[in-house]
C-alpha positions as a Markdown table, in Angstrom:
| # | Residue | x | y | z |
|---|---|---|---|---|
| 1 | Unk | -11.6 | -1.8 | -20.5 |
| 2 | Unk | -9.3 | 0.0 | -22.8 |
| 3 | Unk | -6.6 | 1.0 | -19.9 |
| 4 | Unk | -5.5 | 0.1 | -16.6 |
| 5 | Unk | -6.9 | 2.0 | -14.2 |
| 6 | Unk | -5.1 | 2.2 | -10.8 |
| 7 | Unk | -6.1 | 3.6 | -7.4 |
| 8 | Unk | -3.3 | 4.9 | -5.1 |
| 9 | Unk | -4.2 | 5.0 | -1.6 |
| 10 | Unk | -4.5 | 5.0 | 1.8 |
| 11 | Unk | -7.3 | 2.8 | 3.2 |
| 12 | Unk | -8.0 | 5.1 | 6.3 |
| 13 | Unk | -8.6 | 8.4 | 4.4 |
| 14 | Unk | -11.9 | 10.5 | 4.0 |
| 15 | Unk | -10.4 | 11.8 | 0.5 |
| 16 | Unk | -9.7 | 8.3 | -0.7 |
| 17 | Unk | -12.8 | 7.0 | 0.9 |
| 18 | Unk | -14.9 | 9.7 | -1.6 |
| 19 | Unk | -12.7 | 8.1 | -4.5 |
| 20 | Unk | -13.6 | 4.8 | -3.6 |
| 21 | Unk | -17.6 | 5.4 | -2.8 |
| 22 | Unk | -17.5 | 6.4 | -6.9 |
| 23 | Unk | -15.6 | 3.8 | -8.1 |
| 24 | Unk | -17.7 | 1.8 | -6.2 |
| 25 | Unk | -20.8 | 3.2 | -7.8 |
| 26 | Unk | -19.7 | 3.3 | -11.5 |
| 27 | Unk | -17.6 | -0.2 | -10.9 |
| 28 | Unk | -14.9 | 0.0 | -13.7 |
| 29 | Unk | -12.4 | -2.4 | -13.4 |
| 30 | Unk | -9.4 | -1.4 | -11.4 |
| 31 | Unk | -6.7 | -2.0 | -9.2 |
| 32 | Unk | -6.4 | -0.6 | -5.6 |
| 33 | Unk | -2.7 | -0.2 | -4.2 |
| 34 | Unk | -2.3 | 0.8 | -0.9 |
| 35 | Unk | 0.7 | 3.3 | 0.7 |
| 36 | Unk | 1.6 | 3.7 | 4.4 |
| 37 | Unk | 1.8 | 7.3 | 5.5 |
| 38 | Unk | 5.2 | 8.8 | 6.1 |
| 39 | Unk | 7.1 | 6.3 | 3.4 |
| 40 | Unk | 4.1 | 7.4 | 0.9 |
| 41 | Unk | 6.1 | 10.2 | 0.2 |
| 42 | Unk | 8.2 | 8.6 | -2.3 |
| 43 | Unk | 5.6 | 7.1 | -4.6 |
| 44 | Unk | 3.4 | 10.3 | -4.1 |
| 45 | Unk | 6.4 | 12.5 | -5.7 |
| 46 | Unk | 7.6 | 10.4 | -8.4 |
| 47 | Unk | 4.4 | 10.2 | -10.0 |
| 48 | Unk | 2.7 | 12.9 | -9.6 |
| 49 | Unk | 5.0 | 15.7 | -8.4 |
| 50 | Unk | 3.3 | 16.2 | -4.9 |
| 51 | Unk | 3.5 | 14.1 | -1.5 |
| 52 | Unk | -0.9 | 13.4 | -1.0 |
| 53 | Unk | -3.1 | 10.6 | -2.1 |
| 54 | Unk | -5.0 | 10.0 | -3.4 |
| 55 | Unk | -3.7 | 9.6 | -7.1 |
| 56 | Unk | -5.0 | 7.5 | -10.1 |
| 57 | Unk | -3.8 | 6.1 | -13.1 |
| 58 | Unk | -5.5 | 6.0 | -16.2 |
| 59 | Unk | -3.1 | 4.0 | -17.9 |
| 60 | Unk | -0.2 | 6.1 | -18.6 |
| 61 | Unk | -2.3 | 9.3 | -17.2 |
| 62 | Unk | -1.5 | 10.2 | -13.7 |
| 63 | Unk | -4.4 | 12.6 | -12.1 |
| 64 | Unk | -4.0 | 13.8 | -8.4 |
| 65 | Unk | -6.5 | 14.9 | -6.3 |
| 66 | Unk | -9.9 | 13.5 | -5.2 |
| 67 | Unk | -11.7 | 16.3 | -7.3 |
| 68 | Unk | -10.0 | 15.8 | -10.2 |
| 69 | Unk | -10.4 | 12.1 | -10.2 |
| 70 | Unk | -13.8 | 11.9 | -9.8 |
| 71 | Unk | -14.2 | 14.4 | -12.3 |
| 72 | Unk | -12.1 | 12.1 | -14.9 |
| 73 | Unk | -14.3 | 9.1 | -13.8 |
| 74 | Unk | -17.8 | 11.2 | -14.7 |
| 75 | Unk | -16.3 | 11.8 | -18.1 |
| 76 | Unk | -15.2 | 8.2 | -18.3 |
| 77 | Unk | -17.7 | 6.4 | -17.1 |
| 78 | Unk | -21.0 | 8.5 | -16.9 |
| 79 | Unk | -23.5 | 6.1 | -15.5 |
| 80 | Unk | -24.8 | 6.2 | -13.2 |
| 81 | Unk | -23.9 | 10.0 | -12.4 |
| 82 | Unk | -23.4 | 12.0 | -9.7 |
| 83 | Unk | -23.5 | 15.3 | -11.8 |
| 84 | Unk | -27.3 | 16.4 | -11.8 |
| 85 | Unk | -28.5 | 17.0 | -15.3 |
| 86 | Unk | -29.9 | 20.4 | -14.0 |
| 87 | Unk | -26.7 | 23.0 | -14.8 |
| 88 | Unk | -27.7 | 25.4 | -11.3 |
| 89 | Unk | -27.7 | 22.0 | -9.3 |
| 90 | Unk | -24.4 | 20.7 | -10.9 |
| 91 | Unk | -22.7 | 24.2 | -10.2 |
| 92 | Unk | -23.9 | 23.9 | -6.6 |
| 93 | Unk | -23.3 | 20.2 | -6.4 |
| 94 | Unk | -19.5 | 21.4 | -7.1 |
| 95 | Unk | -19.9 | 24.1 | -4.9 |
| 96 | Unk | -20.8 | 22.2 | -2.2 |
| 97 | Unk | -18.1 | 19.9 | -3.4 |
| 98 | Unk | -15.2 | 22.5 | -3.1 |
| 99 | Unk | -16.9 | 23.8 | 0.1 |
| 100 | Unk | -15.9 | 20.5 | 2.0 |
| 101 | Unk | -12.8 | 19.7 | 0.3 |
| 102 | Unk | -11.2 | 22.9 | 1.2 |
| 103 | Unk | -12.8 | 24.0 | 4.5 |
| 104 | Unk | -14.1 | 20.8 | 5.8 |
| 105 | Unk | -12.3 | 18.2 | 4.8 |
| 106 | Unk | -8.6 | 19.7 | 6.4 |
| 107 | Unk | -10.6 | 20.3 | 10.0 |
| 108 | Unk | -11.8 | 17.1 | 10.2 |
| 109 | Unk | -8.7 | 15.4 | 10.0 |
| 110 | Unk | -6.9 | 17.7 | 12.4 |
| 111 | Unk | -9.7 | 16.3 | 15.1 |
| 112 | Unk | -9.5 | 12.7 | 14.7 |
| 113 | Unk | -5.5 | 13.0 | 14.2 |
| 114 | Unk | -5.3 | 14.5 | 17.0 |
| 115 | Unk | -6.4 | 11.8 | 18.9 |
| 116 | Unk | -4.8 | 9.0 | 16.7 |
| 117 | Unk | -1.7 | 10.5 | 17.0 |
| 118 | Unk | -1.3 | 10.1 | 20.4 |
| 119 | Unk | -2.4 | 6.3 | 20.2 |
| 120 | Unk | 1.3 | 4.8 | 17.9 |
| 121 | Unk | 0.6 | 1.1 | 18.6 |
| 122 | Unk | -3.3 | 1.6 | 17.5 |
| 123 | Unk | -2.6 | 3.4 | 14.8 |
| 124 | Unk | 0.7 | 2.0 | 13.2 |
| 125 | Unk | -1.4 | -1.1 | 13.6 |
| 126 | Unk | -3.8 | 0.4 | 11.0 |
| 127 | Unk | -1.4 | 2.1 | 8.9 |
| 128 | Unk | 0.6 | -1.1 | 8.6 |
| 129 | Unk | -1.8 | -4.2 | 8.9 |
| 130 | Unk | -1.5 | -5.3 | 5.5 |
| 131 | Unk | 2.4 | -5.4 | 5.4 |
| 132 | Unk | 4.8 | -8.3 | 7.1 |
| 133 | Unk | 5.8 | -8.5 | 10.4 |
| 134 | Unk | 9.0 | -7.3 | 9.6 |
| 135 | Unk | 7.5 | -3.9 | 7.8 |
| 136 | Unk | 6.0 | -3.6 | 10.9 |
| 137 | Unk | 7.8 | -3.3 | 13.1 |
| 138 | Unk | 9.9 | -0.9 | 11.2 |
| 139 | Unk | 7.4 | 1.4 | 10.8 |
| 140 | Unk | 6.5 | 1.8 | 14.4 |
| 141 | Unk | 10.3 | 2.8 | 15.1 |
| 142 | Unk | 9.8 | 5.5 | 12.8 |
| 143 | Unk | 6.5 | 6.6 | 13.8 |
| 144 | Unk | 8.5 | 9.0 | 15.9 |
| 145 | Unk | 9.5 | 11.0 | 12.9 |
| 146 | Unk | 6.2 | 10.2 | 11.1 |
| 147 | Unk | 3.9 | 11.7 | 13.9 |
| 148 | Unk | 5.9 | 15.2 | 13.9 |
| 149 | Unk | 5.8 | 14.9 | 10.1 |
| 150 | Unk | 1.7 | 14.5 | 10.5 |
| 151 | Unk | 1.2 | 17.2 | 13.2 |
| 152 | Unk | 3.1 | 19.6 | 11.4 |
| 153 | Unk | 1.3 | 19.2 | 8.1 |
| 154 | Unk | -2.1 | 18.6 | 9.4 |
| 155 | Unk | -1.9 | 21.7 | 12.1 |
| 156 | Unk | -2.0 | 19.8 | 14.8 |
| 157 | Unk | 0.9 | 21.3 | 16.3 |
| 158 | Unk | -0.7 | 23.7 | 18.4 |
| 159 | Unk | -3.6 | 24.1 | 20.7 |
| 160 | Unk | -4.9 | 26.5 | 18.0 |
| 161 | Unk | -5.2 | 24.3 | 15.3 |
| 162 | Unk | -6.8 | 21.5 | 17.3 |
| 163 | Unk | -9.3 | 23.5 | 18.4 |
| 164 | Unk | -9.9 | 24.8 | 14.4 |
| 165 | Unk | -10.3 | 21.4 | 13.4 |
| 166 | Unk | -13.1 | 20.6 | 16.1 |
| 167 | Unk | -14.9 | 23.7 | 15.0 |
| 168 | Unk | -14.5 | 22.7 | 11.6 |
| 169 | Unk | -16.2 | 19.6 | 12.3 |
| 170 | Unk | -18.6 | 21.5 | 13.9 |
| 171 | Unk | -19.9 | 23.3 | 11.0 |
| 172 | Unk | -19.5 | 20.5 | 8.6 |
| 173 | Unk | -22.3 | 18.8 | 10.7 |
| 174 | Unk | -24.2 | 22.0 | 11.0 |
| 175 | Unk | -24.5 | 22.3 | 7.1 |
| 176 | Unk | -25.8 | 19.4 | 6.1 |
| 177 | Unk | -28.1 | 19.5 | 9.0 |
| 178 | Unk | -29.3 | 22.4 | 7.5 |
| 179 | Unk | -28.8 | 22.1 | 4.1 |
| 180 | Unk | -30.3 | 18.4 | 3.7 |
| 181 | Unk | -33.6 | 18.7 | 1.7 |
| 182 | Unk | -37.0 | 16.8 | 1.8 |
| 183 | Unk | -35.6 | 14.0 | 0.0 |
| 184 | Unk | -32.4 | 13.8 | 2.0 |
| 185 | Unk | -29.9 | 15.1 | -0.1 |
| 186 | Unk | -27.8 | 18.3 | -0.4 |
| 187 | Unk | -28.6 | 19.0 | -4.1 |
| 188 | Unk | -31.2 | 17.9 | -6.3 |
| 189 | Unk | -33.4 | 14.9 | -5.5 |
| 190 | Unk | -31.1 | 12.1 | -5.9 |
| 191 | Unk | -27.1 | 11.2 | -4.9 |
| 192 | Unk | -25.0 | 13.3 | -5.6 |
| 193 | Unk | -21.2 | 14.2 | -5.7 |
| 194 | Unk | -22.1 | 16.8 | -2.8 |
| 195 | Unk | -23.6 | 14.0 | -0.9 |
| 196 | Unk | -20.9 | 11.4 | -1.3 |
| 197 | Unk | -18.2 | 14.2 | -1.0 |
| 198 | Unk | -19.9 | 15.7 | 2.5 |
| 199 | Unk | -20.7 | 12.3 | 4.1 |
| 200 | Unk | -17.1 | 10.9 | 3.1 |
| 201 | Unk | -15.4 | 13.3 | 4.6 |
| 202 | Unk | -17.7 | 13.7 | 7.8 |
| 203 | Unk | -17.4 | 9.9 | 8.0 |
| 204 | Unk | -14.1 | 9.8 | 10.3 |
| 205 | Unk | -16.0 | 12.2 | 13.1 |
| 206 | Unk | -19.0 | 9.7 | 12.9 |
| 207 | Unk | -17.9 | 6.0 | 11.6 |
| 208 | Unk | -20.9 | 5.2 | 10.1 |
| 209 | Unk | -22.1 | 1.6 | 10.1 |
| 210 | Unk | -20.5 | -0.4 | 6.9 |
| 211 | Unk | -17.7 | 2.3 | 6.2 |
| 212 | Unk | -15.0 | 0.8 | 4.2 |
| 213 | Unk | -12.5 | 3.1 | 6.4 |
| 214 | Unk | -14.4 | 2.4 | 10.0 |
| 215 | Unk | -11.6 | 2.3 | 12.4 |
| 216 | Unk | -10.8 | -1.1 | 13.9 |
| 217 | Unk | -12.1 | -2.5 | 17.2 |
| 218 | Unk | -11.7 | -2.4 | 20.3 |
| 219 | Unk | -11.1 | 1.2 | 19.5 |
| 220 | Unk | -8.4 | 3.6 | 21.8 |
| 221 | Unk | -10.8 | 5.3 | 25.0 |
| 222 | Unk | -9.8 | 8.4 | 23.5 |
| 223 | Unk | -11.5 | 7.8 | 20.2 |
| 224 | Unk | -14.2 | 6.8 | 21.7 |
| 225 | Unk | -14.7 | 10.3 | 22.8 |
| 226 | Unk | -13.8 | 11.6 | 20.0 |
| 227 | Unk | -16.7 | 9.7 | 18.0 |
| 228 | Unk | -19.1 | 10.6 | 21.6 |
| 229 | Unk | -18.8 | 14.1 | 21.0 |
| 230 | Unk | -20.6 | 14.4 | 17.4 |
| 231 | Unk | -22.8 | 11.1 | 17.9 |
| 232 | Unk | -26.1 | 13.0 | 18.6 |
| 233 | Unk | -25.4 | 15.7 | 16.1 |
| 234 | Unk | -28.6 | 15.9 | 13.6 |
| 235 | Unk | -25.5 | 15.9 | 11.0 |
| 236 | Unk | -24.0 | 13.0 | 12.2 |
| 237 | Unk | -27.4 | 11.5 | 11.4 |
| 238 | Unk | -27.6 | 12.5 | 7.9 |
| 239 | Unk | -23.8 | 10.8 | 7.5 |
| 240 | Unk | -25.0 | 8.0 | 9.0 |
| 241 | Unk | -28.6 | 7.6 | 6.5 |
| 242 | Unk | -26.5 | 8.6 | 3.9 |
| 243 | Unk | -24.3 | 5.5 | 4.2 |
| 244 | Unk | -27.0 | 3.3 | 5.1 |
| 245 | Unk | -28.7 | 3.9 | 2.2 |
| 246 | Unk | -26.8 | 4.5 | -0.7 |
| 247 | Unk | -23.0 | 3.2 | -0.1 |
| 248 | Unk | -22.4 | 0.2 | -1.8 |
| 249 | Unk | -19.0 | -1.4 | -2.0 |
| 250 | Unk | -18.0 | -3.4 | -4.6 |
């Protein structure tokens, strides 16, 4: 490896968790640092001018943006790849792609923050489990401050947007119920970036078996109804297969 390449993260994210499923595929050798929402902020901004994760760094080059980074790891690494060859598949491949990271992606997030947001000791558990005590409990007497932060920026401030994020969820799982071929896959006959990009970020409505972001147990009653309410969805099937059969971790 010519440069150090570094993953900036969080470990319970559905945009990280597409970063990591192709990192995870093409194996380079890397480094995987992890942030804690709310204090993120300052690492976020100093290195790349913007508060989300997650970021990269290709040595001394900063990219932001799940997107953006996978697209720097296809150029940088190309095997296997999740661009198919065929040039109408890889323009709807990154259709698809956009499709869930714009419209998709946000809604889901609203839902299942909704619901963590109202369990602090679960979820500063999560955010914080890697840190020392001490860390710890610092962070849940500022999860206060953190949780308006969150609800603000997600949308989760209003009836309204909850309800837009369940719908949202909604027809994410309706597409690739739909959309899923004979093969099982989105585009093309073989993985790719729409596959690991729709399932990743469907994943936190569904908690496939083996997910590297699958929330800890026992889980909250009210997640468990969160996860109840999609867990017969065709869609939620196709997330599930998906993972099952092709989500390696390294």
């Amino acid at each position: 490896m010519s440069e150090n390449i570094e993953l900036i993260q969080f470990p319970y994210s559905h945009y990280n968790e597409k970063v990591r499923w192709v990192l995870d595929l093409k194996n380079p050798e890397h480094k995987r640092t992890n942030l804690m929402p709310g204090p993120h902020a300052l690492t976020t901004l100093r290195l790349s001018g913007q508060p989300q994760v997650p970021i990269m760094k290709f040595g001394s080059a900063v990219v932001a943006g799940s997107s953006a980074i996978i697209d720097q790891l296809e150029r940088r690494f190309p095997d296997p790849s999740i661009y198919p060859e065929d040039p109408a598949e890889r323009a709807r491949a990154l259709e698809v792609q956009r499709y869930f990271d714009d419209e998709i992606g946000p809604m889901v997030r609203r839902g299942v923050f909704s619901v963590l947001t109202q369990e602090a000791d679960y979820v500063c558990s999560m955010f914080s489990e890697d840190r020392s005590r001490a860390k710890q409990k610092i962070y849940r007497a500022m999860f206060p401050l953190t949780k308006a932060i969150m609800k603000t920026s997600m949308g989760i401030n209003t009836t309204a947007g909850i309800e837009e994020g369940i719908e949202g969820t909604q027809d994410g799982l309706d597409f690739v119920a739909r959309e899923a071929n004979d093969a099982g896959f989105l585009v093309a006959q073989s993985l790719s970036v729409a596959d690991i990009t729709a399932a990743s970020l469907l994943a936190p409505a569904v908690m496939p078996e083996g997910s590297p972001m699958a929330l800890p147990i026992p889980r909250p009653a009210r997640v468990e109804t969160w996860l109840a309410k999609w867990a017969d969805h065709p869609g939620a099937d196709w997330v599930r297969t998906i993972y099952r059969n092709h989500r390696s971790t390294r």
